[in-house]
MMTF fields as JSON, N, C-alpha, C and O atoms, coordinates in Angstrom:
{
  "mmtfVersion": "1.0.0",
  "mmtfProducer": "UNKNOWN",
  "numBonds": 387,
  "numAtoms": 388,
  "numGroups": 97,
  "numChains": 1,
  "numModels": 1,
  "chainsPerModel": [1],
  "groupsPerChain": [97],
  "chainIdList": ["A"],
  "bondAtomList": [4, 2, 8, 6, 12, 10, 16, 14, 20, 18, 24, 22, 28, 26, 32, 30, 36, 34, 40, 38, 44, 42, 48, 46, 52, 50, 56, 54, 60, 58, 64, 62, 68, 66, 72, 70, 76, 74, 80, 78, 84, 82, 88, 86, 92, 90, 96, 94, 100, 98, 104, 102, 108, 106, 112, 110, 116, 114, 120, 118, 124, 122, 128, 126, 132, 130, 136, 134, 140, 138, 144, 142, 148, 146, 152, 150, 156, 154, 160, 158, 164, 162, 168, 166, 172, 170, 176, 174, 180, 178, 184, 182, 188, 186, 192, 190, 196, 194, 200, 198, 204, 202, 208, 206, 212, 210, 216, 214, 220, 218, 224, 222, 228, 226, 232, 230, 236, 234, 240, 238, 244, 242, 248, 246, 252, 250, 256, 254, 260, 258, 264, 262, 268, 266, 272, 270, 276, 274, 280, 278, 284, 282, 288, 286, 292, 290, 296, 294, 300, 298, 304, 302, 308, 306, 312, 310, 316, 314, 320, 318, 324, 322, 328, 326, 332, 330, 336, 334, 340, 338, 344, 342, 348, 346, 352, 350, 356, 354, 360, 358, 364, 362, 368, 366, 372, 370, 376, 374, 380, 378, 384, 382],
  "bondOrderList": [1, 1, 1, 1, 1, 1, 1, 1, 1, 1, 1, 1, 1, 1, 1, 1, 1, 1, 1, 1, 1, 1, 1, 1, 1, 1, 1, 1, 1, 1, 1, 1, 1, 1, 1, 1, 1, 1, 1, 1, 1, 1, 1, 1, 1, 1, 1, 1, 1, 1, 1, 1, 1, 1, 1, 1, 1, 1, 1, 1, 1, 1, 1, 1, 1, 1, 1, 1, 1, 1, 1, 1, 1, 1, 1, 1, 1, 1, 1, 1, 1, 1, 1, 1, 1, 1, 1, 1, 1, 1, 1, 1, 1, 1, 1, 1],
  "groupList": [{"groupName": "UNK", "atomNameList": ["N", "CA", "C", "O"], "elementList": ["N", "C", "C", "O"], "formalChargeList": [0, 0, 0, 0], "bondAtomList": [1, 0, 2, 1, 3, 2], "bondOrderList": [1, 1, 2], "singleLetterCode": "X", "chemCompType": "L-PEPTIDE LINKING"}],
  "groupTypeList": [0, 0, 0, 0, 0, 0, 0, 0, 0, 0, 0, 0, 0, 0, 0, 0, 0, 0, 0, 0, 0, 0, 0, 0, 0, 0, 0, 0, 0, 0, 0, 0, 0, 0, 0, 0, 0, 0, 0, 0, 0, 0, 0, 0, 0, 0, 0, 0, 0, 0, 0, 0, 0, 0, 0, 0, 0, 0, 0, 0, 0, 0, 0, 0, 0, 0, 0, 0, 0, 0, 0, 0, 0, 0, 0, 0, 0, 0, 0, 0, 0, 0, 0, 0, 0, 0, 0, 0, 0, 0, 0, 0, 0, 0, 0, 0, 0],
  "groupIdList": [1, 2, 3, 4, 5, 6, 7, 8, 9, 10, 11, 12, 13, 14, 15, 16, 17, 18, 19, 20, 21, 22, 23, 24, 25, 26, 27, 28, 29, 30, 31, 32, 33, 34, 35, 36, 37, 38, 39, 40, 41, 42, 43, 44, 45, 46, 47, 48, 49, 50, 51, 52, 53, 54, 55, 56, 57, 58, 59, 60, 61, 62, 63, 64, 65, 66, 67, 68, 69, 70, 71, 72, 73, 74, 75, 76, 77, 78, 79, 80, 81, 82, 83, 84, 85, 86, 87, 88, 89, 90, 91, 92, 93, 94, 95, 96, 97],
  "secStructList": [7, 2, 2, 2, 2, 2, 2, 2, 2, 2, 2, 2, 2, 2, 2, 2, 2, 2, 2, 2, 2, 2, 2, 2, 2, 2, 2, 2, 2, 2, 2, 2, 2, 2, 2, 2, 6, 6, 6, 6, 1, 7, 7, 7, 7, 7, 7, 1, 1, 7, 7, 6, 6, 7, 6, 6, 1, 7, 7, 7, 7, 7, 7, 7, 7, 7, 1, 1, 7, 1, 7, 7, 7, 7, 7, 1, 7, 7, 7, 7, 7, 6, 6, 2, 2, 2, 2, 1, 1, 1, 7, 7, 7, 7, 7, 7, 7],
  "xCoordList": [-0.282, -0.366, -1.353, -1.274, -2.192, -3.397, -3.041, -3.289, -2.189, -1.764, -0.889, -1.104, 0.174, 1.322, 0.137, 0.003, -0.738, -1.332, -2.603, -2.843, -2.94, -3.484, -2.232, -2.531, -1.031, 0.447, 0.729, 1.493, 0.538, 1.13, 0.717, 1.481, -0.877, -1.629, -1.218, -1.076, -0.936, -0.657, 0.714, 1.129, 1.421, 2.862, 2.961, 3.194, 2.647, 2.256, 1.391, 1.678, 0.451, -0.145, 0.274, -0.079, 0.875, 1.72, 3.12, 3.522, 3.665, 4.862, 4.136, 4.65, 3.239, 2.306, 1.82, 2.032, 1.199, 1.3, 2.348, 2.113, 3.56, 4.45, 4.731, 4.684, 4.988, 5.302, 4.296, 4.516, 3.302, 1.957, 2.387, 2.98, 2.178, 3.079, 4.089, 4.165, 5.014, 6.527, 6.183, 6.61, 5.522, 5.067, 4.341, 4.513, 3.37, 2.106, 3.262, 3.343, 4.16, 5.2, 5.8, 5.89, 6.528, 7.518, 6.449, 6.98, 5.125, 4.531, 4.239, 4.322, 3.834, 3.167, 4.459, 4.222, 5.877, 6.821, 7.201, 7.846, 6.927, 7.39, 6.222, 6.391, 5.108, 3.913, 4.142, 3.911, 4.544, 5.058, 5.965, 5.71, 6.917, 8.218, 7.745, 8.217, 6.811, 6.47, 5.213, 4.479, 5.065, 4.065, 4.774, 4.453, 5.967, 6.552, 7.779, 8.109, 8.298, 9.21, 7.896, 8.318, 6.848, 6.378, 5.969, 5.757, 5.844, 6.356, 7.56, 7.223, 8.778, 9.969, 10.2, 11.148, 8.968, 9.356, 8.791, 7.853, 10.034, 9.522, 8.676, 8.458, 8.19, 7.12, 7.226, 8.334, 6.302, 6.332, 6.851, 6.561, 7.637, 8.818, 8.326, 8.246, 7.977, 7.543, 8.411, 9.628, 7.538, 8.453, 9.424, 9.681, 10.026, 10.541, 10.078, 10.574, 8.849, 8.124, 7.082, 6.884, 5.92, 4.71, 3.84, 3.839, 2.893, 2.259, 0.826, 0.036, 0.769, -0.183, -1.903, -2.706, -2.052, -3.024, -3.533, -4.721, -2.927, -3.128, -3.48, -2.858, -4.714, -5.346, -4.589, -4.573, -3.971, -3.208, -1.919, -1.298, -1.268, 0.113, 0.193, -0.7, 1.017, 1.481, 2.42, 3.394, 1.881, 1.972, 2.905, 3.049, 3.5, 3.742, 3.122, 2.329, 3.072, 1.762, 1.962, 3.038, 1.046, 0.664, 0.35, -0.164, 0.581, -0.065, -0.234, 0.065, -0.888, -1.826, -1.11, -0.112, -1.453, -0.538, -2.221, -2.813, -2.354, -3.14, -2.669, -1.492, -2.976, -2.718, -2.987, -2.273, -3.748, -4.211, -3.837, -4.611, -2.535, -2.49, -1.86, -1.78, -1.497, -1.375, -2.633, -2.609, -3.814, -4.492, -6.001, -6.685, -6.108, -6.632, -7.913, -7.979, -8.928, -10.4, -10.132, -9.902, -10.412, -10.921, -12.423, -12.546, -13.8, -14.944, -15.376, -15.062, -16.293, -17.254, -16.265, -15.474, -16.437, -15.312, -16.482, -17.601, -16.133, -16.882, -17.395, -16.43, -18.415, -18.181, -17.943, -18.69, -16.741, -16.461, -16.859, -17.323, -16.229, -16.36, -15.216, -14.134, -15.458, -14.744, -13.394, -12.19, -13.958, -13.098, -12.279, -11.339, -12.003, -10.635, -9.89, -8.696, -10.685, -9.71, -9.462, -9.25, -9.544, -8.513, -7.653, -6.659, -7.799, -6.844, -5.864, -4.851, -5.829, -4.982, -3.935, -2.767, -4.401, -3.522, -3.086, -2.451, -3.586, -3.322, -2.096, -1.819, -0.933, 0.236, 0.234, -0.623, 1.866, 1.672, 1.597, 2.688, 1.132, 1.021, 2.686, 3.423, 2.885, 4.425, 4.478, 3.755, 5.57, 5.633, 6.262, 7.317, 5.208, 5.34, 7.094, 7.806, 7.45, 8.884, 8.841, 9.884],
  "yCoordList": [32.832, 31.53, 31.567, 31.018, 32.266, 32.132, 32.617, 32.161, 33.964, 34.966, 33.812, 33.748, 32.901, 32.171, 31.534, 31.565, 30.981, 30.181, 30.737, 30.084, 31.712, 32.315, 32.966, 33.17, 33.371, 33.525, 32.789, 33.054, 31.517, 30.209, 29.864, 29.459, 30.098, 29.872, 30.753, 30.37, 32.132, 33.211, 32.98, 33.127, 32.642, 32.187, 31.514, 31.9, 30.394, 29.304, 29.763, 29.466, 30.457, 30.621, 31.944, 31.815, 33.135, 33.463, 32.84, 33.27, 31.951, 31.298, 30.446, 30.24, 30.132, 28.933, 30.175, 30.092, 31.216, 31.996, 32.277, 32.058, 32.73, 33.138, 31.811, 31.948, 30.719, 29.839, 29.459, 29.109, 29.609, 29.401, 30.665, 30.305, 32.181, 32.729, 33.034, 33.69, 31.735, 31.861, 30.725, 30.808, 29.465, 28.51, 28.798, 28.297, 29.897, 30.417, 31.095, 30.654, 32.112, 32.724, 31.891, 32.147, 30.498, 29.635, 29.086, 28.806, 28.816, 28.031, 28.82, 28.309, 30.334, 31.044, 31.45, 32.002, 31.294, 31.837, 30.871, 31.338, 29.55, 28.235, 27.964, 27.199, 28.484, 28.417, 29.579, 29.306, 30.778, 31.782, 31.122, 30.881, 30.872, 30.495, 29.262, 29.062, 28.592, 27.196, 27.602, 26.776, 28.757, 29.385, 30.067, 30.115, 30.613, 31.72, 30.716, 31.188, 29.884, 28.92, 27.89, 27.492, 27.738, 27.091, 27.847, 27.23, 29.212, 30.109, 29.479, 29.019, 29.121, 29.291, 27.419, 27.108, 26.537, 25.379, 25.719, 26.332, 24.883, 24.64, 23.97, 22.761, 24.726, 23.695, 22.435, 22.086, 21.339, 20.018, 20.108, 20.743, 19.211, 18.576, 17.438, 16.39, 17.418, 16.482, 15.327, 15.296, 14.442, 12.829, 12.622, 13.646, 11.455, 10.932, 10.029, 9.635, 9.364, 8.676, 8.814, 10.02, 8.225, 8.897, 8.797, 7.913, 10.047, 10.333, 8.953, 8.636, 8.235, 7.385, 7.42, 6.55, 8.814, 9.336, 9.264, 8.943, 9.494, 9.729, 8.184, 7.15, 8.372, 6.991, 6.207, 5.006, 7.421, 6.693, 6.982, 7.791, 6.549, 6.042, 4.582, 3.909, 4.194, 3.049, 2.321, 2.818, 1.306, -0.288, -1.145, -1.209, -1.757, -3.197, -4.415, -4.583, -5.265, -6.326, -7.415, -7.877, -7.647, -8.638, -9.779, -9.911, -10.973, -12.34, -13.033, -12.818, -14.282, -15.17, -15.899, -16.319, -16.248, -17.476, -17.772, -17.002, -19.418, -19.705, -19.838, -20.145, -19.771, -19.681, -21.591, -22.127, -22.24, -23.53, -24.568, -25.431, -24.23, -25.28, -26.72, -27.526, -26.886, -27.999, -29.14, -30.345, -28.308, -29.035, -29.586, -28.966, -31.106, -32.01, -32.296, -32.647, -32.218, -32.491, -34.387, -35.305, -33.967, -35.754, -36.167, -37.314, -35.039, -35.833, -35.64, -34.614, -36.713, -37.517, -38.569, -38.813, -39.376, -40.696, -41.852, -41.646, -42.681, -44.126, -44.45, -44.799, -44.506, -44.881, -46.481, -47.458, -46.324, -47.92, -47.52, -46.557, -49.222, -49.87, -49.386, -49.141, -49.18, -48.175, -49.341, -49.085, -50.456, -51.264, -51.741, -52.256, -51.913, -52.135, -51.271, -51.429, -49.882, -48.873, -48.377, -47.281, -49.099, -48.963, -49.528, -49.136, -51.221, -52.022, -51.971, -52.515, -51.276, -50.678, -49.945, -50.205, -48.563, -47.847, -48.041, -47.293, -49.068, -49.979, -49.694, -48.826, -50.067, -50.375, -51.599, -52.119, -52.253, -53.698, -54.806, -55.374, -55.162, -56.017, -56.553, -57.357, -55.767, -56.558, -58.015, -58.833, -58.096, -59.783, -60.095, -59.846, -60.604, -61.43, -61.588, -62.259, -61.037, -61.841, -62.971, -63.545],
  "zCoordList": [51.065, 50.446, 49.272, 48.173, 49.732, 48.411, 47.349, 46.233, 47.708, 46.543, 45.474, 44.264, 46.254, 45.241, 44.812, 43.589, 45.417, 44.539, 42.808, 41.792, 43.101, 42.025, 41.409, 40.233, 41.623, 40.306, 39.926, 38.998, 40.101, 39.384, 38.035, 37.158, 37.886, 36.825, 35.939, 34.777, 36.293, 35.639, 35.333, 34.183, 36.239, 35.652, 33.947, 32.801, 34.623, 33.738, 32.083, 30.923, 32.573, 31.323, 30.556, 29.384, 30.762, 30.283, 29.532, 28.452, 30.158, 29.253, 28.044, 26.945, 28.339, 27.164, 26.054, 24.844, 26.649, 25.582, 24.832, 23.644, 25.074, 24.771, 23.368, 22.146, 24.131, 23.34, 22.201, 21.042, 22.785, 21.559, 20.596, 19.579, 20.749, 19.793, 18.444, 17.405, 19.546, 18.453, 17.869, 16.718, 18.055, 17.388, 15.986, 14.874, 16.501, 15.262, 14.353, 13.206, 14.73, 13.71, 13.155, 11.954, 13.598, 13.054, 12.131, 11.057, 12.127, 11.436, 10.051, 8.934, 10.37, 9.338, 8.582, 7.507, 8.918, 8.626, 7.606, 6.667, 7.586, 7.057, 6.171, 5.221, 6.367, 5.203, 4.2, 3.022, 4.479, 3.575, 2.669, 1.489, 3.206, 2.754, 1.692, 0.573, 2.284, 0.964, 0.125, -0.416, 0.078, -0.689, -1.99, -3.177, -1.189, -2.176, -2.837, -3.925, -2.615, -3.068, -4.419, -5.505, -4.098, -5.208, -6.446, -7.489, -6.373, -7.824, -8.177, -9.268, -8.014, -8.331, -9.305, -10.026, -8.939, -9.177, -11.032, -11.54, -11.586, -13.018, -13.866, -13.794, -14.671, -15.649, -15.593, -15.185, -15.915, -16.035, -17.769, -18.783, -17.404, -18.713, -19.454, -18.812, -20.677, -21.838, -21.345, -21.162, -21.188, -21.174, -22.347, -22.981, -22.76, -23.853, -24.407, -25.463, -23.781, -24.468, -24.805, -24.659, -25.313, -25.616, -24.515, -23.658, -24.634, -23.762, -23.399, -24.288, -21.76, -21.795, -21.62, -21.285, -22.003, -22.052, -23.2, -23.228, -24.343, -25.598, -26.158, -25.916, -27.011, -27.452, -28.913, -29.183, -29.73, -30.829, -30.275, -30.964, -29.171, -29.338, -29.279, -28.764, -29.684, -30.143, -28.704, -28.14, -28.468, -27.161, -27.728, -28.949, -27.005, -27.692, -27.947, -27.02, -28.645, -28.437, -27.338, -26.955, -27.025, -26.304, -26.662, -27.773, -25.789, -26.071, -25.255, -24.08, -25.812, -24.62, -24.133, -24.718, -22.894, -22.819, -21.362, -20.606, -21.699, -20.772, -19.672, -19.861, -18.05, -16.944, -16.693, -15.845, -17.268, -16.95, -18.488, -18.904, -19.12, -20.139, -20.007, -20.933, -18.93, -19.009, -18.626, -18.88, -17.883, -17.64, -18.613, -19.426, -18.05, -18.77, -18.271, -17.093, -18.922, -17.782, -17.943, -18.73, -16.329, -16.572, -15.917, -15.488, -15.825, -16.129, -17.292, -17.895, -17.919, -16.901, -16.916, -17.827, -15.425, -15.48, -15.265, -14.793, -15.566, -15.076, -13.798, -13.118, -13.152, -11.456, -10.958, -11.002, -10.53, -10.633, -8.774, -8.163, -8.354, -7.119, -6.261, -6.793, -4.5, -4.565, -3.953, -3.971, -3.511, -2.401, -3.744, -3.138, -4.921, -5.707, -5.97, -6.227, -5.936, -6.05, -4.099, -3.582, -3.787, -1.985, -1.896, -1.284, -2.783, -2.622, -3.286, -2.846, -4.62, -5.313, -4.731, -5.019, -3.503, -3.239, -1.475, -0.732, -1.288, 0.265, 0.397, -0.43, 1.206, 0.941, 1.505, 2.22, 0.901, 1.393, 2.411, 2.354, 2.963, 4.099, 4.54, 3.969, 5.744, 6.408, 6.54, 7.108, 5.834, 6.469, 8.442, 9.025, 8.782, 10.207, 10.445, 9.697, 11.301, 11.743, 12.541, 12.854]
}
């Protein structure tokens, strides 16, 4: 009994090796492979437009437009009384049926 029980670990950790292994090859095999494939990629290609790095190329113009033109200041205002301006916006008293 004791013996299965100290082969098990050994079982076990032998196959994990194994697999740890072919993992490290598939990985280093796929890092080769994207090592030696980025020789093969081509030069960077001149845009068609001008470059936006460059300080004398030429923008289109711009213009203003205010974010707030329609608005109108309205202080300083007068300080009136406040109970005519309540009764102003009261609504109207129901008539009694």
């Amino acid at each position: 009994m004791l013996a299965q029980l100290a082969a098990i670990p050994a079982t076990i950790g032998s196959g994990v090796a194994k697999m740890s292994r072919a993992r490290f090859r598939t990985f280093a095999g796929l890092f080769i492979a994207a090592v030696t494939l980025c020789g093969c990629v081509p030069a960077a290609v001149r845009l068609a437009a001008a470059d936006p790095a460059d300080p004398t190329a030429r923008a289109a113009a711009t213009g203003y437009r205010s974010t707030i033109a329609p608005y109108t200041r309205l202080r300083p205002a007068a300080p009136s009384a406040w109970r005519p301006q309540n009764e102003r916006v009261t609504p109207a008293p129901k008539p009694d049926r």
